[in-house]
N, C-alpha and C positions, 0 to 999 in steps of 0.2 A: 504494500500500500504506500507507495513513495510518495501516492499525493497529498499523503496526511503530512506530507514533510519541504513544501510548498510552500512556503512562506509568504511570498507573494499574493498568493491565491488565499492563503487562512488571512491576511492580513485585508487583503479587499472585501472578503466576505463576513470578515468581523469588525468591518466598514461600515458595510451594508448593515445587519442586525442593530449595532451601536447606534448608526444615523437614526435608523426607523424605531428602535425603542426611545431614543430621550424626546422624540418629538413630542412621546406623549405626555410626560410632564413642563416640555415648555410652554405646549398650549393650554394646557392647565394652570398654568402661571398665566399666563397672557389673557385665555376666555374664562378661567374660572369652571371648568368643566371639565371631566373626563373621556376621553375620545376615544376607546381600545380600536376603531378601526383605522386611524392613524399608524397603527404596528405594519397596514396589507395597500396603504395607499399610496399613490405618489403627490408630488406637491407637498411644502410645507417646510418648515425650520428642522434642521438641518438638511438642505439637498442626500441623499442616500446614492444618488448616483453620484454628486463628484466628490463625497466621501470616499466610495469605492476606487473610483479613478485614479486621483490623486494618492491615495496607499498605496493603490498598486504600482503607479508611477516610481513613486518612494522607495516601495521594497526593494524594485527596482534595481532603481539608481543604489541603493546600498546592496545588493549580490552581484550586481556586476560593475557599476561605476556610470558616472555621468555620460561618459564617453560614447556607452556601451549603446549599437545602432537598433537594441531591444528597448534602452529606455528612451530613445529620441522617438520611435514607434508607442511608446504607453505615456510618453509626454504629448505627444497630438493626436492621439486616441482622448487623453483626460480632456486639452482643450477643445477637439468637438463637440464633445462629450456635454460639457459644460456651456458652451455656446450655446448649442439645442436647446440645454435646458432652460435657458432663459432667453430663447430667439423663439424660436418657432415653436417648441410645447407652449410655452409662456403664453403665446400672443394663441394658439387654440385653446385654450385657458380662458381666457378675454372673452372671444366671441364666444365660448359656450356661455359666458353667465349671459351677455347680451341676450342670446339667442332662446333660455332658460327665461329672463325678464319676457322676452316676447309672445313664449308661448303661453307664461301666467294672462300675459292682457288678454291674448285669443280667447284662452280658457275665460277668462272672466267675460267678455263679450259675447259667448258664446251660452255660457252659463245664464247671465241677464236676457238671453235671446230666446233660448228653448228650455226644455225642464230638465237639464243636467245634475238637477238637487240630486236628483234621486242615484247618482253615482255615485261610488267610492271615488274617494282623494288618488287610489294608487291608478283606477282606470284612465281618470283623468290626465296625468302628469306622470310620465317619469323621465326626470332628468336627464339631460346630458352631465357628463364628469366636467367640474369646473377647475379641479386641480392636479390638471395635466402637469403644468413647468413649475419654474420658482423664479425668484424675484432675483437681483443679482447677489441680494445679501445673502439668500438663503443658500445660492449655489458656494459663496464666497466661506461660508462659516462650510458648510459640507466640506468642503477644499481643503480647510484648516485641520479639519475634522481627521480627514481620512493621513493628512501628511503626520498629523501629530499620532494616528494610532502607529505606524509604522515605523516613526521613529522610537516610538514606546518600546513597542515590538523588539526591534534592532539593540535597545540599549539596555534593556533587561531581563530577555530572554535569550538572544543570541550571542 
């Protein structure tokens, strides 16, 4: 099982886990609420993909060296990676709520028009996902996130 000895790869995936667990207590500090479906979602404080990215980047550059033409590949893997996440998931992020806002009015004009009472809420509406991407911050702390888990990694384990 040599992959259990992959550091690189335990270090991006306990990236991943670490990003998507604390989110649920930041937003609990931030809303005042507890959110356990924050653990399975995207979007949100810490990014969980440029957590991953960036560690893996990291392990990286520390098993083989900055040099090395595998980390200059997992350095512009991280910042694609990262652009996405705050370009284009981002802005489909956007339009869904837009697009969410739009079909609430239908529904409500639609509801005031004919005898819609008589439907369940779920028949009526269901959402599109509004938290595809992240903001720059949230990819930025993700970033910090994943470079600091790997060098944890590196300086105390390895």
């Amino acid at each position: 099982m040599a992959i259990l000895y992959n550091t690189p790869l335990l270090a991006a995936l306990l990236a991943i886990v670490f990003a998507q667990l604390i989110k649920i207590p930041i937003q609990y500090f931030i809303k005042g609420k507890l959110d356990w479906k924050l653990m399975t979602s995207t979007g949100s404080m810490p990014s969980s993909h440029s957590a991953a990215v960036t560690s893996l980047a990291t392990a990286i550059a520390f098993e083989l060296g900055f040099d090395s033409p595998i980390f200059a590949l997992a350095a512009i893997f991280a910042v694609i990676t990262m652009f996405d996440a705050t370009g284009v998931r981002f802005q489909a992020g956007q339009q869904a709520v837009i697009i969410n806002q739009m079909r609430l009015d239908f529904q409500t004009f639609v509801h005031e028009a004919k005898g819609w009472q008589q439907k369940d809420d779920q028949e009526k509406l269901q959402e599109l996902k509004t938290l595809l991407g992240h903001k720059p911050s949230e990819v930025f702390v993700g970033a910090v996130t994943g470079v600091l888990i790997s060098v944890i990694i590196y300086s105390f384990f390895k």
